[in-house]
C-alpha positions in Angstrom: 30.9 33.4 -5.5 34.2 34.9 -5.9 37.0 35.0 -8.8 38.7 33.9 -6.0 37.0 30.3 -5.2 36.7 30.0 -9.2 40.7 29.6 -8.7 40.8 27.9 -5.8 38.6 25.3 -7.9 40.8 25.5 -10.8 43.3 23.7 -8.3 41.4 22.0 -6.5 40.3 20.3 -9.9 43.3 19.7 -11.4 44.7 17.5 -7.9 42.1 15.2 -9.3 42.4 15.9 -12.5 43.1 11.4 -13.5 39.2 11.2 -12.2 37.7 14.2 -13.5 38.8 12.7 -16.6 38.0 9.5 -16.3 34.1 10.5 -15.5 33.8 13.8 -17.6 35.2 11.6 -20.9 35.3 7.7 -20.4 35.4 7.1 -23.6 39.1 8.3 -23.6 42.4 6.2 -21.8 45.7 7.2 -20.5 48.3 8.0 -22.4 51.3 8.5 -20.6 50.6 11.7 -19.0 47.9 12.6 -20.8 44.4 11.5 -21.0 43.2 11.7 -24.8 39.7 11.1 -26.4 38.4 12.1 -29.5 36.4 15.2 -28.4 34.3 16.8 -25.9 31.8 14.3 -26.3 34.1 11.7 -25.0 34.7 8.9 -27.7 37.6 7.5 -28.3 40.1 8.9 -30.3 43.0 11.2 -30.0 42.1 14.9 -30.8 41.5 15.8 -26.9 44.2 15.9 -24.7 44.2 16.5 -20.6 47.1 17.1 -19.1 47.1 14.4 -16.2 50.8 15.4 -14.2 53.6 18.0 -14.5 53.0 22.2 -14.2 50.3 22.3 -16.4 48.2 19.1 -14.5 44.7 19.9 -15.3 45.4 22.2 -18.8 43.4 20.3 -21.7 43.1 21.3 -25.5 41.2 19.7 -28.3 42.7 20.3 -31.4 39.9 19.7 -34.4 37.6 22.2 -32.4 40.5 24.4 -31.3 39.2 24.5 -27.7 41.2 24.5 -24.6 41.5 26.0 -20.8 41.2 24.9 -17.4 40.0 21.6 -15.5 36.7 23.9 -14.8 36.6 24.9 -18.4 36.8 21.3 -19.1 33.7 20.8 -16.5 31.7 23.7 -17.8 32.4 22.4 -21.8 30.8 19.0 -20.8 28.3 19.3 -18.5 27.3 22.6 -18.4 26.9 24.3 -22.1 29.7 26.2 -21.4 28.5 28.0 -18.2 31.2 28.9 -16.4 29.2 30.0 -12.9 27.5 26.3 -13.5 31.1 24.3 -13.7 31.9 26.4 -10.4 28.5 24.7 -8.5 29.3 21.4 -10.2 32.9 21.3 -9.3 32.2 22.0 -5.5 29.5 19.7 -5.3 31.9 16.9 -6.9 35.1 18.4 -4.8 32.6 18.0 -1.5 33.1 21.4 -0.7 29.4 21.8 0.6 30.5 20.0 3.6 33.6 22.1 4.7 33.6 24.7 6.8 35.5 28.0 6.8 38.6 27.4 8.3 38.9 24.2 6.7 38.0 25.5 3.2 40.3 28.7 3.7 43.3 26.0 4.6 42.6 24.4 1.8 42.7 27.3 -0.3 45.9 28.4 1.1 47.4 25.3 0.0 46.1 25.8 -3.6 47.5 28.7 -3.9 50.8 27.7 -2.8 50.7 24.4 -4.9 49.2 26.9 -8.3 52.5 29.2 -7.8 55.1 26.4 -7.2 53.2 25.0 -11.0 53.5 28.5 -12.3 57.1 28.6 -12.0 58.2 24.8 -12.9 55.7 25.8 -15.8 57.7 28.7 -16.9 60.8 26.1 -16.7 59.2 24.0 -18.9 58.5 26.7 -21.2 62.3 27.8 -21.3 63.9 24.2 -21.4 61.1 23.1 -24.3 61.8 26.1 -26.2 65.6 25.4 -26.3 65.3 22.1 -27.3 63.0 22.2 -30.0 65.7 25.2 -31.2 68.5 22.4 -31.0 66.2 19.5 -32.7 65.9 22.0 -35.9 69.5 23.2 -35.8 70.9 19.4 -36.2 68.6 18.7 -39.0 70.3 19.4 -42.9 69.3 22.7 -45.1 66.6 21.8 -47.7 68.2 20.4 -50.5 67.3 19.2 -54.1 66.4 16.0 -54.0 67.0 15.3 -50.5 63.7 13.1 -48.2 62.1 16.0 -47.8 62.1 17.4 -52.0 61.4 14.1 -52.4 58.4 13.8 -49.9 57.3 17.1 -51.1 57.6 15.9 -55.2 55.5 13.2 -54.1 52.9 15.3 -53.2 52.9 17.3 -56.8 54.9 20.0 -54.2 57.5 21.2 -56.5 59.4 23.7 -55.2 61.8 24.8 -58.1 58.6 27.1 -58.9 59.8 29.5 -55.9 61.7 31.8 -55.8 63.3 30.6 -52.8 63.6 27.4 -50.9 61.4 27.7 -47.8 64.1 28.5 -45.1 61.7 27.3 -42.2 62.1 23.8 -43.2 64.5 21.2 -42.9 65.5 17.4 -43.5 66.7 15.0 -40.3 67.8 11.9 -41.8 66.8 10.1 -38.2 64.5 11.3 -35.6 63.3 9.0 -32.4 59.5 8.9 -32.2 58.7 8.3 -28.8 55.6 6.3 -29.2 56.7 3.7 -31.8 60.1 3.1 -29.9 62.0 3.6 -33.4 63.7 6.5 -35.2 62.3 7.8 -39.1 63.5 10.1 -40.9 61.7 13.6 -40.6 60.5 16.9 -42.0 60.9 19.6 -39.5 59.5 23.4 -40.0 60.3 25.9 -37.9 57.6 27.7 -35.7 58.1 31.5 -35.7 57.1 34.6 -34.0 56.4 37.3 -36.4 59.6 38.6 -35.8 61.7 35.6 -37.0 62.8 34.3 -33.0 62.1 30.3 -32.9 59.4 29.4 -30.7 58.7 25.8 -31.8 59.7 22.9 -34.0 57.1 20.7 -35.9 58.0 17.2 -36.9 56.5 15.2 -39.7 58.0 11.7 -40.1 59.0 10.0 -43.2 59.1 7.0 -44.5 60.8 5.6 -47.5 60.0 2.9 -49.6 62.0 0.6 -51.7 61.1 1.8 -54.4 62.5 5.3 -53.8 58.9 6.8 -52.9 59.0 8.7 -49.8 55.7 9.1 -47.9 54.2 10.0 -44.3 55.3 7.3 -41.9 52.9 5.2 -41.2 52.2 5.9 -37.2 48.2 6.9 -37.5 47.5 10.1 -35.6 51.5 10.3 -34.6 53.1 11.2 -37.5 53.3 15.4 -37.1 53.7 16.3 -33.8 54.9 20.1 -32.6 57.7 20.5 -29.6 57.5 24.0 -27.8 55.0 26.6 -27.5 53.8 29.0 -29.5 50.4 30.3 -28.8 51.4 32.8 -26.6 53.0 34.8 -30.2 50.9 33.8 -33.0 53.7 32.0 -33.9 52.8 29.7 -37.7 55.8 28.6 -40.1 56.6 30.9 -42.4 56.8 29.5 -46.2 57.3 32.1 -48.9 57.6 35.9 -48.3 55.7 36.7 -51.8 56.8 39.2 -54.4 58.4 41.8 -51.9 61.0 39.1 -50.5 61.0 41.3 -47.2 60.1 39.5 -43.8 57.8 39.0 -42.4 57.3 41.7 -39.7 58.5 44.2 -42.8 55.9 43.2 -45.0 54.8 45.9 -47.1 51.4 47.9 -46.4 48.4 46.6 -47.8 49.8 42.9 -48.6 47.6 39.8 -48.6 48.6 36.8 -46.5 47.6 33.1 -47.3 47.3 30.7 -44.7 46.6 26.7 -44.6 46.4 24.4 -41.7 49.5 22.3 -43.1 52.5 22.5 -44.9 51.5 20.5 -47.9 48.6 23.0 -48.8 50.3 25.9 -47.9 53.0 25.1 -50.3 51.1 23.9 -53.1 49.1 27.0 -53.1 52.7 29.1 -52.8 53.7 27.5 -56.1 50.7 28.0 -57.8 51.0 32.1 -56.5 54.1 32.8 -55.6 53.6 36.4 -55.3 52.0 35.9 -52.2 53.3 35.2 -48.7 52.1 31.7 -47.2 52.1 30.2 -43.9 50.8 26.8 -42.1 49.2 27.1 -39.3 50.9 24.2 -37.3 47.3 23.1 -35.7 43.9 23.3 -36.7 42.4 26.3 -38.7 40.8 27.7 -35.6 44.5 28.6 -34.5 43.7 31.6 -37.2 42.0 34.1 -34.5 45.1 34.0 -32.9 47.7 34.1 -35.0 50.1 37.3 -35.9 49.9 38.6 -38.4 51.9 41.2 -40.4 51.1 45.0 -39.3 50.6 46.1 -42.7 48.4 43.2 -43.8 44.8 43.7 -44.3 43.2 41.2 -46.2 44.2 37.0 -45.4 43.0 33.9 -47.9 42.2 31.0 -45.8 43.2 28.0 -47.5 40.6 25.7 -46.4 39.7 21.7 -47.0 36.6 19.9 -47.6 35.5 18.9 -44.0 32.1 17.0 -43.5 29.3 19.7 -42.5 29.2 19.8 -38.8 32.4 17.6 -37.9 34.7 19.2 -35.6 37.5 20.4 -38.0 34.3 22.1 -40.2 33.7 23.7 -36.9 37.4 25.1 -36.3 37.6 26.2 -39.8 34.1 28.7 -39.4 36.3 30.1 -35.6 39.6 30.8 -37.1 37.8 33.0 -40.5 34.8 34.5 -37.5 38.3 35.5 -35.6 40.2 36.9 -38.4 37.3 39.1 -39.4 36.8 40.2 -36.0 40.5 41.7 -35.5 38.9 43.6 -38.5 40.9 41.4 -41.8 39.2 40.7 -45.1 38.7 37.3 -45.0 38.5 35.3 -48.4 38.4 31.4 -48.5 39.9 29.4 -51.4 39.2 25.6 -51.0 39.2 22.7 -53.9 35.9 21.4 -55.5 33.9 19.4 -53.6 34.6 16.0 -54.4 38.4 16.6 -53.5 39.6 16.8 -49.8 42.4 19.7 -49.6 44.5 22.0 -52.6 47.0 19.5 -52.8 44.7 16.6 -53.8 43.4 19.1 -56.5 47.2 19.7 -57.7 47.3 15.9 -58.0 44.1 15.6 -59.9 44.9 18.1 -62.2 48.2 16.9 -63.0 46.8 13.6 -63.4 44.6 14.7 -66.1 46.8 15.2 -69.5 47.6 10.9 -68.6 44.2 10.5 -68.4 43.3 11.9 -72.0 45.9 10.2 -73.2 44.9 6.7 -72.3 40.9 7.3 -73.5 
């Protein structure tokens, strides 16, 4: 069996993708044009994603476990314990390939090849037009300001940023930004996803809500409320927080410096005011996004700012791949993560700050 069928497959596969789905993971439902389930085990939920049309038909990811590939990667992940030569014989026994013969399997291949190239380049289009317009959406949101929705959100939080040095450049405030699934416009937190040398890759939006009281919170739109726009595996690109006690960028950080690294913004920067000597970044996805990230050249050692995930759950799971894949690119790896009857750093910064009221009212 040749790297060549495996391919042919791969297209094959992904023509099909809507009923591959559908029997692979029938826990999961449509959703637009994606098919989304919880996980690999195919509950319902919305961590999964398939791609079900468009160039990348067939591409899934599943962000808690940090997972991702092909249609046959998809086959080989659930039904065959990962065995890729096994997902080949199940696919061409499901794709009735046993009963072709040459020429009509070598057509067939032909016209998977031509149909994977003509993806390949409206992918690359994609690519390009996404990039631009995730640029544009964080250009015509406002400069963080004092007291604007996103201080505010942030205050909320126990996030306050007058302890750095610095106001974190990669963010910004949009006073109105339309979320496609609710049908309505919110205001909106958006961070800037970077290379490591500065150049815009994506745009993450977390939407806002606020209340009458002046509070400003997460908008309430369940698993919908921070999204990304653009691509930036490819890079390593993260968002960039604080530069630590050098000030230099981040490609220019200094020899030897430690880097500190949470899944979202609202640990990142509650551990960056609590040390803001040090340089911290958000991840943008799941903690398992940490084998691939870029990191400074200099850098050599990287605190993983972890939460309290149940033992065994999915997200527990990405957290143990992103520290195995830092320490295999040869990083120190240290993990700082708040006591165990808290979730994440910033519930601790809340707790703690709580604690002076609570004195004062026994």
């Amino acid at each position: 069996m040749s790297l060549r069928d495996d391919i042919d497959i791969v297209g094959a596969l992904a023509e099909r993708i809507e009923a591959l789905a559908a029997q692979l993971l029938p826990g999961g439902q449509r959703d637009g044009r994606l098919w989304r389930c919880g996980s690999l085990a195919g509950e319902a939920g919305q961590s999964l994603a398939i791609v079900l049309s468009g160039p990348k038909r067939g591409c899934w990811f599943e962000h808690n476990g940090g997972l991702g590939g092909s249609a046959l990667h998809l086959v080989a992940q659930c039904c065959c314990h990962g065995d890729i030569r096994e997902a080949v014989r199940w696919s061409r026994d499901w794709l009735g390939w046993g009963q072709l013969d040459a020429e009509e399997r070598a057509r067939i291949a032909a016209r998977l090849r031509d149909e994977a190239a003509r993806r390949e380049q409206a992918a690359e289009r994609e690519r390009g037009w996404l990039q631009r317009e995730a640029k544009r959406l964080w250009l015509d949101a406002k400069p963080l300001q004092r007291d604007d929705l996103v201080w505010r959100y942030l205050q909320g939080r126990g996030i306050e940023l007058s302890r750095l040095p610095r106001l974190p450049g990669a963010l910004r405030c949009h006073p109105r930004l339309f979320h496609r699934k609710s049908g309505a416009s919110w205001p909106a937190m958006v961070a800037a996803i970077a290379g490591l040398d500065g150049s815009h890759v994506a745009t993450q939006r977390t939407w806002l809500e606020v209340h009458d009281d002046v509070r400003v919170t997460k908008a309430p739109l369940s698993h919908d409320s921070k999204m990304s726009l653009g691509s930036y595996r490819h890079c390593g690109g993260a968002i960039h927080l604080t530069r630590g006690a050098s000030g230099k960028a981040w490609k220019e950080a200094p020899e030897g410096e430690t880097v500190a690294f949470a899944e979202g913004i609202e640990d990142a920067l509650t551990f960056a005011c609590a040390r803001p000597d040090l340089r911290v970044a958000a991840c943008a996805t799941s903690l398992a996004y940490l084998a691939h990230v870029a990191l400074p050249p200099g850098a050599h050692e990287v605190i993983v700012i972890a939460q309290n995930d149940p033992k065994g759950s999915d997200a527990m799971k990405a957290q143990r791949k992103g520290i195995e894949g830092l320490r295999l690119r040869g990083y120190r790896v240290s993990v700082f993560r708040p006591p165990v009857f808290l979730k994440d750093v910033n519930d601790w910064a809340q707790w703690l700050a709580r604690l002076p009221v609570q004195r004062e009212a026994a």
